[in-house]
N, C-alpha and C positions, 0 to 999 in steps of 0.2 A: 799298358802292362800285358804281358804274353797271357794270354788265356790260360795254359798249363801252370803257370807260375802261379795265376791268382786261385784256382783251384789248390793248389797244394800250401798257399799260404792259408785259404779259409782250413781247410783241411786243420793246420797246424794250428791253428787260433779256436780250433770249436775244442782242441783237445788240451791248448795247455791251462785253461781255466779252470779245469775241474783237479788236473796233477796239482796246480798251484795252492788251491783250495786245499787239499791233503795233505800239500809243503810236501811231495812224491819227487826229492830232491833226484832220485837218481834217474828214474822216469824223465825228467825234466830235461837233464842232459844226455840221453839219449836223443828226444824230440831235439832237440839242439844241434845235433850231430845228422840227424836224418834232414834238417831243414838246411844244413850245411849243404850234405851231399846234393838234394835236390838244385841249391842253388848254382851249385859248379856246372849242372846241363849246360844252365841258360845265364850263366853271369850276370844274373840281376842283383843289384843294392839291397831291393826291397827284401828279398830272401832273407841275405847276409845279415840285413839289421834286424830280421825275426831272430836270426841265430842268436847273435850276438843278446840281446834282450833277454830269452831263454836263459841262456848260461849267466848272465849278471844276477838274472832274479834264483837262478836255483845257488849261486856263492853269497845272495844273500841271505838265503831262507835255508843256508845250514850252519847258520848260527842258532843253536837250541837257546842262549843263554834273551836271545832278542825277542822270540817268538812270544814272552809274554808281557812284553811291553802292547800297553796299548797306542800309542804312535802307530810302532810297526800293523798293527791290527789295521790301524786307519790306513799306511803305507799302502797296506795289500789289497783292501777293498779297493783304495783309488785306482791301483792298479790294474784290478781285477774289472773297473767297469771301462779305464782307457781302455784294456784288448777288446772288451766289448764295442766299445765305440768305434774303433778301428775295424772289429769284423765286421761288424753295419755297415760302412762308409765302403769299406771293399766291394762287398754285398751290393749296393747300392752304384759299385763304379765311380763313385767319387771319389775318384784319387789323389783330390788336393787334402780333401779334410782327410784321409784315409793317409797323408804323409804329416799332415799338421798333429792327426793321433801318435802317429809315430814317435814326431819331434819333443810330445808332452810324456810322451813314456820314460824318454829318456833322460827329461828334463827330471821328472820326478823323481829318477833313480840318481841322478848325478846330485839332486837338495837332499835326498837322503842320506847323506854323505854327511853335509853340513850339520844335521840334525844328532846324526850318533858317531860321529868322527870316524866311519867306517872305512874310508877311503875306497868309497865309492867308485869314485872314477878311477883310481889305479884299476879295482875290479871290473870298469866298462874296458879300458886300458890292454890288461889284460887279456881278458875275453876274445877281444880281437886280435891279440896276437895270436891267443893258441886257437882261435878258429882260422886263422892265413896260415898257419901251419896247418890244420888238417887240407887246407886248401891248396898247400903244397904238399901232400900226400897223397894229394886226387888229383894231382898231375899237371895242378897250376902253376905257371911259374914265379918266383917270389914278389917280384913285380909286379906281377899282374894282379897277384893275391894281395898286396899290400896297396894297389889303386884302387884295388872296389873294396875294403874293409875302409879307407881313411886312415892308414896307421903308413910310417913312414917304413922303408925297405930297410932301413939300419935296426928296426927292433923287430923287425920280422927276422931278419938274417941272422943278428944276435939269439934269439931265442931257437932259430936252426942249429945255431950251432953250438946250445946247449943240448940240444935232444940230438935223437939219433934218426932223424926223418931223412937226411942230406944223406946217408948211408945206403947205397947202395947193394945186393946180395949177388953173387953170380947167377943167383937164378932168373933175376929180374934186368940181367944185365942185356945185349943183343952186339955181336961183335960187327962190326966195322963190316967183313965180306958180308954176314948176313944181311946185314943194313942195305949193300948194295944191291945182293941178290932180289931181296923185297922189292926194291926201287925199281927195278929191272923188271920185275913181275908185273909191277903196277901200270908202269906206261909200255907195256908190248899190248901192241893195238893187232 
């Protein structure tokens, strides 16, 4: 793993334990959104799936009506010490148990499903589309954005072409001469 990457993944994990603690739903998807953007530098999985995590657990922890079930209580805890165990093993550079944390994170969130019929995994489902959409905002192409999330190009593409991300502005546009001119700038040696 890129040394930059694993710094701003601990970075991310010393921080969303304490927002989670708070159930600081909108804080959450922000960190969400920043753990995005870092990941598009350096195209790592490991990023994407902190993202995607993030935003699953703040869609499920703004259910007020859940928050005082005890389950969910126990939900959060376990949760709460998998990120733990996961930022140890980072910490440590043990990157196998540090993806095997990974995989029980998700496992947890995906049987939490089963537990209060939340339709959990639509919300894991989900998550990842609209983070391959912000990843096609940051300039990824849909492709590429849907090979390192795991979700197929037909529901990336579908959900582009519900929003308005595929929309172009003139201001963001570069015409055709200028294109060339750049080109031309670029290889005059």
């Amino acid at each position: 793993m890129n040394k930059e990457v694993k710094k701003d993944i601990l970075i991310v994990l010393k921080r969303v334990q304490p927002l989670l603690r708070k159930e600081d739903i909108a804080k959450l998807k922000i960190l969400s959104n920043q753990t995005l953007h870092n990941a598009g530098l350096f195209q790592d999985t490991d990023s994407f799936s902190i993202s995607v995590i993030i935003f699953s657990l703040s869609k499920i922890f703004n259910r007020p009506r859940l928050l005082e079930n005890q389950a969910v209580a126990r939900f959060k805890e376990d949760i709460l010490k998998e990120l733990l165990t996961t930022k140890k093993e980072l910490e440590r550079e043990n990157e196998k148990e540090y993806q095997n944390a990974i995989k029980r994170i998700f496992q947890r969130i995906s049987s939490f499903e089963k537990k209060f019929g939340m339709y959990i995994t639509e919300v894991l489902s989900h998550a990842k589309i609209k983070k391959g959409g912000r990843m096609y905002e940051h300039g990824f192409s849909a492709g590429m954005a849907s090979q390192l999330l795991g979700i197929s190009s037909w529901e990336l593409m579908s959900y582009l072409g519900e929003t308005k991300l595929n929309i172009t502005s003139k201001e963001t546009t570069v015409s055709t001469k200028q294109r060339i001119q750049l080109t031309r700038k670029l290889f005059k040696t």
